[in-house]
C-alpha positions in Angstrom: 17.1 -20.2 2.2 13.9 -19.4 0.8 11.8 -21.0 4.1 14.6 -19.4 6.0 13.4 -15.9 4.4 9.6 -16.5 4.8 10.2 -17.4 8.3 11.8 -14.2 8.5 8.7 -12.3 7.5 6.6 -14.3 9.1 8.8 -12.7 12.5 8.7 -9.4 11.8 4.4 -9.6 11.0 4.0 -11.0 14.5 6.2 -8.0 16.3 5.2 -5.6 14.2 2.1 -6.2 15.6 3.2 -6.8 19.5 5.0 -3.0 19.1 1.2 -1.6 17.8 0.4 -2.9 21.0 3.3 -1.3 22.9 2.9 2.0 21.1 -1.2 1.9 22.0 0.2 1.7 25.6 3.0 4.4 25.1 -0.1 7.4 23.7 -2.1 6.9 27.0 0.8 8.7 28.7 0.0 12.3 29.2 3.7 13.5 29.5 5.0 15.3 26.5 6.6 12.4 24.2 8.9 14.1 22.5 11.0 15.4 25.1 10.5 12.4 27.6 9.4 9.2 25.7 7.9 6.9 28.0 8.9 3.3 28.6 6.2 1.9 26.6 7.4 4.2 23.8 11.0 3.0 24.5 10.2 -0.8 24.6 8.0 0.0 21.3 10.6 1.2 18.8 13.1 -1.5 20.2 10.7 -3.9 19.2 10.1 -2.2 15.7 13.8 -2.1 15.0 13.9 -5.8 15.8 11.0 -6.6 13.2 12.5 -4.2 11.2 15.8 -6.0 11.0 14.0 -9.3 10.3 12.4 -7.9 7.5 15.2 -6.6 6.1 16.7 -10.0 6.6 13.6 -11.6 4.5 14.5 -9.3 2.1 18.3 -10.4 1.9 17.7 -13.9 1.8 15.3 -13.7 -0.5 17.7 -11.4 -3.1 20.4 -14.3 -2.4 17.8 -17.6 -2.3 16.4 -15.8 -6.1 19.7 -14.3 -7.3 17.5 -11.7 -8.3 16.1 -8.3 -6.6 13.2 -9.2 -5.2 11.2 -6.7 -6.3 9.4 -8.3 -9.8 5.9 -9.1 -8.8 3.3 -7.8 -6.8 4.1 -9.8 -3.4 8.0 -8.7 -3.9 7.2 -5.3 -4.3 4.9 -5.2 -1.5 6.7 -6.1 1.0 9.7 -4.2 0.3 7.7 -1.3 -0.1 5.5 -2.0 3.5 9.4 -2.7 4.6 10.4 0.9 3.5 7.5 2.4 5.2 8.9 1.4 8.3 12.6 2.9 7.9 10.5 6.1 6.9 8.8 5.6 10.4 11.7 4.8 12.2 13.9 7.8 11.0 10.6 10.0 11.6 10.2 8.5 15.3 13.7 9.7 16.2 13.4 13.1 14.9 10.0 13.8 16.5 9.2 10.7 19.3 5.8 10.9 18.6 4.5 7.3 19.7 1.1 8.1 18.0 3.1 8.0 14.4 4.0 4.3 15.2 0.2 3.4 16.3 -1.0 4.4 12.4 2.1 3.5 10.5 2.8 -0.5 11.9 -1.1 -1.4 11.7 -1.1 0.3 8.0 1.9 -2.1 7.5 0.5 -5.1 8.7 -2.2 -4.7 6.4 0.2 -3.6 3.0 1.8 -7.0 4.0 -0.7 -9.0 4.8 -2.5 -7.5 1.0 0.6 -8.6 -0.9 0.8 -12.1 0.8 -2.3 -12.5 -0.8 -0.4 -12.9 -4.5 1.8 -15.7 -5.2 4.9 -16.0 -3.3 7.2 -18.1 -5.7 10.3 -17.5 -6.9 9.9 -17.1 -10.5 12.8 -16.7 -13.2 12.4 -13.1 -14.6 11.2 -12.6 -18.0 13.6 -10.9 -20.6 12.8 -7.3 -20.1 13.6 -7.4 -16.6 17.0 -9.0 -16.4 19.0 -6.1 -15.9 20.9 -4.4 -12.6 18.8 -1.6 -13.4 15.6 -3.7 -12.0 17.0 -3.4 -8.8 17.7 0.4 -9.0 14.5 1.9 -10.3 11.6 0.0 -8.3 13.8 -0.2 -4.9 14.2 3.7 -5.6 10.6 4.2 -6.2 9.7 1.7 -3.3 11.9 4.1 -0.7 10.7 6.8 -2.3 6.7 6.0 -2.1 7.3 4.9 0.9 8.6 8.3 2.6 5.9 9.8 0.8 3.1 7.5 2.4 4.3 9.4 5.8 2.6 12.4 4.5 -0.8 10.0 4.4 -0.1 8.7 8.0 0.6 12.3 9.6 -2.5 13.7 7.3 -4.7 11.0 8.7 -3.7 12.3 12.5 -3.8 15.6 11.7 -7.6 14.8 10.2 -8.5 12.9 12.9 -7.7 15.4 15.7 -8.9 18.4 14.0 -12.5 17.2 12.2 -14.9 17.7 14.4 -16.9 14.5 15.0 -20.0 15.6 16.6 -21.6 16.8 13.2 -22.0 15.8 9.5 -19.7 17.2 7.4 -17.6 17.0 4.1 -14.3 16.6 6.1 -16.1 13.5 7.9 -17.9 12.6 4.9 -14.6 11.6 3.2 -12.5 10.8 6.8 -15.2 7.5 6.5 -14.1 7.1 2.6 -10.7 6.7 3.8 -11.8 4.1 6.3 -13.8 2.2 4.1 -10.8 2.3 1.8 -8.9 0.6 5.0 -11.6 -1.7 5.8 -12.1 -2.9 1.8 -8.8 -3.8 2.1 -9.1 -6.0 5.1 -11.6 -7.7 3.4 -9.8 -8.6 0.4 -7.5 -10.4 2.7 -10.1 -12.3 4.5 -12.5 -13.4 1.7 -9.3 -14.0 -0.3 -8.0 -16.3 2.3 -11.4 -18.0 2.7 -11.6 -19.2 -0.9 -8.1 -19.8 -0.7 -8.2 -21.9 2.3 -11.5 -24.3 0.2 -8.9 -24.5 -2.8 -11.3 -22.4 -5.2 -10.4 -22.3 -8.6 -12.3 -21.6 -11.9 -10.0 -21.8 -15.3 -11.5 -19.8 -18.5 -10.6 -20.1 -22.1 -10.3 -16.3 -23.3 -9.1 -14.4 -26.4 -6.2 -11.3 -24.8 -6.1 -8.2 -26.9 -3.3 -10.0 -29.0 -6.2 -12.5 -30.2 -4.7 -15.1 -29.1 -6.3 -18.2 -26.7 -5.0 -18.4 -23.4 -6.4 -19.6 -20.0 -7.2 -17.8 -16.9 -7.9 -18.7 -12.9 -10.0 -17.3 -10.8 -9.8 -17.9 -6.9 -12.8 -16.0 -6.6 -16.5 -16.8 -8.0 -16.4 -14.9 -11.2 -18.7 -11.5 -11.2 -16.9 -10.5 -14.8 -15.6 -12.8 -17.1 -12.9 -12.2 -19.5 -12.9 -11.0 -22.7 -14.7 -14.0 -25.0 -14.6 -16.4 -22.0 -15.8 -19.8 -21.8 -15.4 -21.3 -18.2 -13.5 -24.8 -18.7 -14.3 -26.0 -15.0 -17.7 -27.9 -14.2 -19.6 -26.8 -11.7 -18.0 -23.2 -11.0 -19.9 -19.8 -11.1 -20.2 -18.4 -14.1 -19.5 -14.8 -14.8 -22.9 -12.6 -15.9 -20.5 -9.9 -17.5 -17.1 -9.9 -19.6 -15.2 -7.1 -20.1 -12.8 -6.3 -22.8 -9.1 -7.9 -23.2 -7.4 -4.6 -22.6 -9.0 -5.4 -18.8 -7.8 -8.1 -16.4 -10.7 -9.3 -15.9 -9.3 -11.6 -13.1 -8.3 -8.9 -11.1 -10.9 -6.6 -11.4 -13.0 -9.5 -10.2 -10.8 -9.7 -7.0 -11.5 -6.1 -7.0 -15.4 -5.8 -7.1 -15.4 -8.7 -4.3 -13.4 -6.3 -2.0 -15.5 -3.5 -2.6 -18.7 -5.9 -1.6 -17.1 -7.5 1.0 -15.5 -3.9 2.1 -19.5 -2.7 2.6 -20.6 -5.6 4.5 -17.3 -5.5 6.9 -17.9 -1.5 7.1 -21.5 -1.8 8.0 -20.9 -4.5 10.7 -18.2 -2.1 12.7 -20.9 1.0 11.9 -23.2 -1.2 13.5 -20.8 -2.4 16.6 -19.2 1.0 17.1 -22.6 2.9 16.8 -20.6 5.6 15.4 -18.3 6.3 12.6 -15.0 4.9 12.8 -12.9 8.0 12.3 -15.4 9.0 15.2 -14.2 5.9 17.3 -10.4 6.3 16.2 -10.4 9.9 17.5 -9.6 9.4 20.9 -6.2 8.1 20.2 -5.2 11.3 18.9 -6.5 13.5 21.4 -2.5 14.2 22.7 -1.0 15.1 19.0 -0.2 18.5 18.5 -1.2 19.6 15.7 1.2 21.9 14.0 4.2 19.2 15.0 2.1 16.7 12.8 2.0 19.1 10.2 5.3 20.1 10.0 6.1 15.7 9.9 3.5 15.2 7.2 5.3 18.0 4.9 9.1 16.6 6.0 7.6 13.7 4.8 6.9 14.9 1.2 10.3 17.2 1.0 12.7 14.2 1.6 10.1 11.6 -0.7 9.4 13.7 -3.3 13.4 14.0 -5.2 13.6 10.4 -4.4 10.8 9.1 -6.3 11.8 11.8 -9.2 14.8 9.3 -9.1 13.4 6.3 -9.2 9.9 7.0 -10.9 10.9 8.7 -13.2 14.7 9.2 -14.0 15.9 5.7 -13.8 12.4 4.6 -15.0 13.4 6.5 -18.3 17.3 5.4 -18.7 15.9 1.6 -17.7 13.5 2.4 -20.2 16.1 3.7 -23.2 17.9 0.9 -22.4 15.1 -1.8 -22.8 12.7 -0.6 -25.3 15.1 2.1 -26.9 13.1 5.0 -25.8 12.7 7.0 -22.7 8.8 7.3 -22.5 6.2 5.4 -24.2 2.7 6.4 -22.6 2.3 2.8 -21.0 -0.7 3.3 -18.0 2.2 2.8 -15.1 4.0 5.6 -16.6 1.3 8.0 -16.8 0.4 7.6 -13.2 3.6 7.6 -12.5 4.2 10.8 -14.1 0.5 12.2 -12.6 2.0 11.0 -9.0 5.1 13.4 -9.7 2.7 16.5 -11.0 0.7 15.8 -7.8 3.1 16.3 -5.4 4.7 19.0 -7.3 1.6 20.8 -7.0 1.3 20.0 -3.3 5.2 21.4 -2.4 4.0 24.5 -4.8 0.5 24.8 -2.7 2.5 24.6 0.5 5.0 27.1 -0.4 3.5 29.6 -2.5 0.0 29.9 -1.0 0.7 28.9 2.7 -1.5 25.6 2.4 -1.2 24.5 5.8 -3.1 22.2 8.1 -6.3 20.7 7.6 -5.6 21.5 3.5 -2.3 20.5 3.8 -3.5 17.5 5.5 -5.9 16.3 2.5 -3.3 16.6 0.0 -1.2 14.2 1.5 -4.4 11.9 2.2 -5.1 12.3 -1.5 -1.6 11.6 -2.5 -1.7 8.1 -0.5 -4.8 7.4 -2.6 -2.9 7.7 -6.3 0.0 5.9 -5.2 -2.1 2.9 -4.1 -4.2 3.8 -7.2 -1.7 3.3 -9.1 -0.3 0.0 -7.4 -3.7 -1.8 -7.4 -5.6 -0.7 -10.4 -3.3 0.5 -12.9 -0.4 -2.5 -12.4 -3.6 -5.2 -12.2 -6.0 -4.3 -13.7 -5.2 -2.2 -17.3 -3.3 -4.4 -19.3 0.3 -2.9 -20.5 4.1 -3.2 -20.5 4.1 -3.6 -16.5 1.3 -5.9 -16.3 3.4 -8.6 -15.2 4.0 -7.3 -11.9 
């Protein structure tokens, strides 16, 4: 059952990726999508809803092979939550038939799941604060509702794109080219991660946590930072110049500062094969969008994911919580960005409302939205130690 469900991811990667293809073929036709998709368009979301169901079948199997929601580590949640991000599209394509919104959201995809393949993929018994139906309730909750809300990011990104104008320096490029770097970063942590992982790399330390108590640590990456009171146990490893403090994982933010490295020096070779700025080179693809329909998608997009998350981020988060550790809020790092996430898009649905922030501002916000919901996945679950480290 279990190969049975990897094989089942390993499917829906591979056309996920053939119907980015597809969709690429369905924006060069000039007809007007939405009331006449094309056949490209046509074959595209067949495909999608074929991967689709394969991932959704990974994601039973899985459940059953575990007996468990599997949704309790970083890999789990990943690809349920990259899995999510596809119904969103899906539901999204058949309201508008915009074949552009497929050409952003499946690559994005691909890369989420290619990111959490990266962290190990067994099946492990669940410790004893997670053993509880509510498990599956509150993270595949927040997972759908993230998700939806990560459509705001993908319609923000088109409406960017389109509307920045490329031929000059600006802010609004300025940070386009953050957000691509952001992309590209990512990238790299999947390649250099795979590279060390396909030599077999590993350095242990002996380190004192914040509970003062000896335990080990690997590394599949040369160590940059070293953990708090380390002493590297294998012969012949690099050893780290710097250690931080217990409260960090230092693991992890090591994995971390080799993205961002590796993330320039992948940035600066496309800079340097594209001779322009990659926003600049992605333009073209949008050049058939109309603007105010991506709008209107990219605010749709925060309407119907915002109550969800309030359900699952918060709501059940606090009953699971009550239940667990006999109170509803605690201050724990998850649950303040957690709770920040919620302000955030609060503020944006007041913004939007209120003060008629449409647009290129509108645009932004859900950009900047994206960014602490991945913040929050990556840096806050890895790398500050607390109650949902062990995701």
């Amino acid at each position: 059952m279990v190969a049975l469900s990897s094989n089942l991811l390993y499917l829906a990667f591979y056309l996920y990726l053939l119907a980015t293809l597809l969709f690429g073929g369905a924006i060069r036709d000039k007809r007007k999508q939405y009331e006449n998709p094309s056949q490209w368009a046509k074959v595209a979301i067949t495909v999608t809803i074929v991967a689709f169901a394969s991932h959704l079948g990974y994601f039973i199997t899985r459940w059953v092979a575990s007996g468990q929601a599997p949704v309790s580590n970083m890999f789990e949640f990943i690809t349920a939550f990259s899995m999510m991000m596809v119904l969103a599209f899906i539901i999204l394509y058949f309201i508008y038939k915009q074949a552009v919104l497929g050409l952003f959201t499946l690559p994005i995809t691909l890369l989420i799941i290619a990111y959490g393949s990266m962290f190990p993929t067994d099946i492990a018994p669940l410790i004893p604060a997670l053993q509880s139906d509510w498990l599956a309730i509150h993270v595949t909750t927040t997972a759908l509702g993230s998700a939806i809300l990560a459509s705001s990011f993908i319609a923000g990104i088109i409406y960017l794109l389109r509307s920045v104008d490329q031929t000059q320096r600006s802010k609004g490029t300025f940070w386009l080219e953050v957000v691509m770097y952001t992309i590209v970063s990512t990238l790299s942590f999947v390649i250099i991660t795979s590279i060390f992982k396909g030599f077999e790399y590993e350095a242990v330390y002996k380190w004192v946590n914040k509970n003062d108590q000896e335990v080990e640590m690997t590394y599949n990456l040369p160590s940059i930072v070293g953990p708090n009171q380390g002493e590297l146990l294998t012969k012949g490893k690099m050893e780290a110049p710097i250690e931080v403090p217990a409260i960090i994982a230092a693991g992890r933010l090591n994995t971390v500062i080799w993205s961002v490295i590796t993330g320039l020096f992948l940035y600066g070779s496309l800079r340097l094969i594209l001779r322009k700025r990659i926003s600049a080179a992605l333009q073209p693809l949008t050049k058939n969008v109309k603007l105010d329909l991506v709008d209107e998608i990219g605010y749709r997009s925060v309407t119907i994911g915002f109550p969800i998350f309030t359900l699952g981020a918060l709501v059940f988060a606090m009953i699971w919580a009550q239940i667990a550790w006999t109170r509803f809020w605690g201050w724990d790092p998850k649950e303040v960005w957690a709770l920040i996430t919620w302000l955030f898009y609060a503020a944006y649905l007041h913004l939007r409302l209120s003060r008629g922030w449409h647009g290129e501002k509108s645009a932004w916000l859900g950009v900047i939205g994206f960014g602490i919901i991945i913040f929050n996945l990556i840096f806050v679950n890895l790398i500050i130690a607390g109650l949902h480290s062990y995701a």
